[in-house]
Structure formats: C-alpha cells, structure tokens
C-alpha positions as CSV (number, residue, x, y, z in Angstrom):
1,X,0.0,0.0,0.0
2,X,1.1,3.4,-1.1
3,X,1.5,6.0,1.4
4,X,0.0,9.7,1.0
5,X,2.4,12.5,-0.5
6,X,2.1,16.3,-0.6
7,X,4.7,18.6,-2.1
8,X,5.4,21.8,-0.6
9,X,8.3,24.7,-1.8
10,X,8.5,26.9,1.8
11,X,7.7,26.7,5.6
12,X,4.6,28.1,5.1
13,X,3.1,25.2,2.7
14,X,4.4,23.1,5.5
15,X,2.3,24.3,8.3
16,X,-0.7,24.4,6.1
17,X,-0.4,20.9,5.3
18,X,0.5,19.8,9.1
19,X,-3.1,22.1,9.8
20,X,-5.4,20.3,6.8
21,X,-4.0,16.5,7.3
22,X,-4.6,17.4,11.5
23,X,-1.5,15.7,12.6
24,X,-0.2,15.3,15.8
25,X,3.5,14.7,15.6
26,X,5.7,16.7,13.1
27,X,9.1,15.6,11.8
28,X,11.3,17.5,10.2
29,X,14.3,17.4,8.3
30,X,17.0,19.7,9.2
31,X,18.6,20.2,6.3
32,X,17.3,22.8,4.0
33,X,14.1,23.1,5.3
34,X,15.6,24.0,8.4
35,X,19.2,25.5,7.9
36,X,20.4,25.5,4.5
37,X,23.2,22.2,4.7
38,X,26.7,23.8,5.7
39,X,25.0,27.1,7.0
40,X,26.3,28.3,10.4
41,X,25.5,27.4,14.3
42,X,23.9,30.8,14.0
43,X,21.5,30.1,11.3
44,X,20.4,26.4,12.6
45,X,19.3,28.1,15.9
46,X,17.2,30.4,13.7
47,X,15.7,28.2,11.6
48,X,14.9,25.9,14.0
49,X,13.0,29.4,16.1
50,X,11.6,30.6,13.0
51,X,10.3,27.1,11.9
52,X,9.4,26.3,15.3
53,X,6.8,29.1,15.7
54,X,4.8,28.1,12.6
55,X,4.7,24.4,13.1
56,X,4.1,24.6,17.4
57,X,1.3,26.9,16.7
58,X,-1.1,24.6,14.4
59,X,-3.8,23.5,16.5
60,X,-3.5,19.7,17.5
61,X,0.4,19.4,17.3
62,X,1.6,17.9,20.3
63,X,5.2,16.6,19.3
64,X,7.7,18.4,16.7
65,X,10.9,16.3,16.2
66,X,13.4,18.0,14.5
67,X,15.5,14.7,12.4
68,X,18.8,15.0,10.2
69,X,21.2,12.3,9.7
70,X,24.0,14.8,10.3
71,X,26.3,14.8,13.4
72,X,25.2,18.8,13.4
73,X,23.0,20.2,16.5
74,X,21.3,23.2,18.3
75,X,23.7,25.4,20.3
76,X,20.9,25.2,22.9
77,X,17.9,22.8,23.7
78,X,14.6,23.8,21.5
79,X,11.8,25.0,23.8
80,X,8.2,25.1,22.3
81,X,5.4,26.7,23.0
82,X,2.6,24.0,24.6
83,X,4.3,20.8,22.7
84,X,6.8,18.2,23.0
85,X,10.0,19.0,21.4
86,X,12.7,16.2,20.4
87,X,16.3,16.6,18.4
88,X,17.5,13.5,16.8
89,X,21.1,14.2,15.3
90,X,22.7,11.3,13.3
91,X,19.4,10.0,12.9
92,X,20.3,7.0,10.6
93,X,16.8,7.8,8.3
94,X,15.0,5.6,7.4
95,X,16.9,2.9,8.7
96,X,16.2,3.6,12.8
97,X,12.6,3.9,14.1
98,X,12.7,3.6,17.6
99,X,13.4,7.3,18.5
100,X,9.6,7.6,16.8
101,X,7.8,4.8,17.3
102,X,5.9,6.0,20.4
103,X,4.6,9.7,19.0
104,X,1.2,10.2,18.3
105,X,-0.6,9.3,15.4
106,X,-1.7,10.9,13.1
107,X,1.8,12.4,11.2
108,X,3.7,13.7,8.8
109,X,7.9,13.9,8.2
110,X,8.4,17.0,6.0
111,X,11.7,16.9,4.1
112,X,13.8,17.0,1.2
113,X,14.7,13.5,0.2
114,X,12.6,10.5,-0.6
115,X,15.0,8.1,0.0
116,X,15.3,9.1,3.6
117,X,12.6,11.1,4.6
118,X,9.9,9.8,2.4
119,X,10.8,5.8,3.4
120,X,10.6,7.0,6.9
121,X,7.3,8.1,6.4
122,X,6.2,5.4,4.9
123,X,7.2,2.5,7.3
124,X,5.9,4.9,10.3
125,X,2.6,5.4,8.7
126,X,2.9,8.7,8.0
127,X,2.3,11.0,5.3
128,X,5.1,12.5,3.2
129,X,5.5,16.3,3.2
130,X,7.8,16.8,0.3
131,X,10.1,19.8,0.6
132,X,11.5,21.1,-2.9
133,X,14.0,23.4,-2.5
134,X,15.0,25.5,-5.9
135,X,16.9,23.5,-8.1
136,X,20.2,25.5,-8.2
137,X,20.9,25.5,-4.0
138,X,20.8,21.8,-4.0
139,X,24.6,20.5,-3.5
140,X,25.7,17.4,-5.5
141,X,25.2,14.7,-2.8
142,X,21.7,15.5,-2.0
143,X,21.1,16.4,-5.7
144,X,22.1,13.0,-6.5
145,X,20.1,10.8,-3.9
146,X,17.0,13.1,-5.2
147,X,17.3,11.7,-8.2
148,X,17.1,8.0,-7.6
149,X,14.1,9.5,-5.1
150,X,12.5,10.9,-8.2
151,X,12.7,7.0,-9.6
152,X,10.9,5.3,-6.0
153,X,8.6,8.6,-5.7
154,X,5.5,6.9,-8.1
155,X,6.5,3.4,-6.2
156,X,5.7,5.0,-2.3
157,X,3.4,7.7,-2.7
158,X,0.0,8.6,-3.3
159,X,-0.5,12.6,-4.2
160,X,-3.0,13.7,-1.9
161,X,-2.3,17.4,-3.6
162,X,-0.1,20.2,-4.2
C-alpha cells in the first residue's frame, strides 16, 4: 500500500499541510528546510525558532521532532510553546525507528529526500511532506540521492495534492 504524499516549496506550505492533514506529531528534516546544509550554528538556531513558531502553533500538534542524519545540533535545547520537542542528530533515516515509534498518530515527516525522509514516512505510517527546494541551492550529494528519489517517488506515494 502506497502511502499519502504532498509537495510543498517553503515553511509556510508546510504548516498548512501539518493544519489540513490534522497531525499530531511533526518531523522535520533539518537540512534545507531547516538550515540550509553547511550554514552556520547561527542560522540552525534560527531556523529551527523561526520554523518552530509556525509548526508549534497549528492546532493539534503535540510533538515536533526536528530529524537529520548529520552529526550537526542546536547550540541550545529547542523550547516550544505547549508541545513536545525532540532533536534526533545522526538519525540513521530511514533505517532507525525507535526514536519515533511511540509519538502520536496521526503524522507527517516533512523533508527533502525521498529516499530518507519519504521511506521514513512510509514505514511509520505517515504522510510525506515533500520539501523542494530551488533546483540551483541543491549540492551534489543530495542532488544525486533526489534523483534516484525521483525514480521510487510513483512506487511509495499517493498525491494527496499540491
């Protein structure tokens, strides 16, 4: 069975689909949604405020988990505002589930990469919030594993819209 798939090109298409799908738990990849990949400590901390305030304020969140499979972290715990925050560095997507095996249901992992974020959602049941970045900010490496996720994309995923 196919799991559901929207695609989404800023922060803001992200919190509107975390609002119309009503989920519960939010995970999010760091890189670029985030913190552009290779940006500085200053600009993770940032992103992770900025994005923080639009997804902690949907109504019916409970848990954001911020997820990247870099070794790279927050200069300071998250706090949120009235839900359960969780930073998972060198997350091993989509390999490792335990970390988010427990968090409510209904969700959704928003993120860049089918191969990791997208088969994450998938074997937790989630739907895939597909982040596309513009074309020419994309570095080799994830520009590369996008395009065998271009290839599994019709395989996975059911368009729900967007």
């Amino acid at each position: 069975m196919r799991s559901g798939y929207v695609q989404i090109s800023d922060l803001a298409g992200a919190a509107r689909c975390v609002a119309e799908l009503s989920a519960r738990t939010v995970i999010l990849d760091v890189e670029p949604l985030v913190a552009d990949w290779h940006s500085s400590q200053q600009s993770l901390d940032e992103g992770m405020a900025d994005t923080l305030k639009q997804i902690a304020g949907v109504a019916g969140v409970e848990v954001v988990c911020f997820s990247t499979n870099s070794a790279r972290r927050p200069s300071a715990a998250p706090v949120g505002a009235g839900v359960r925050l969780i930073y998972v560095a060198s997350a091993v997507k989509p390999l490792r589930l335990e970390r988010y095996r427990d968090l409510p249901q209904p969700g959704v992992v928003i993120g860049d990469q089918v191969a990791t974020d997208g088969i994450l959602a998938r074997r937790l049941g989630y739907v895939f919030v597909h982040y596309r970045p513009k074309p020419g900010t994309i570095p080799v490496g994830p520009r590369l594993l996008e395009l065998s996720g271009r290839l599994l994309e019709p395989l996975l995923f059911t368009r729900l819209h967007g």
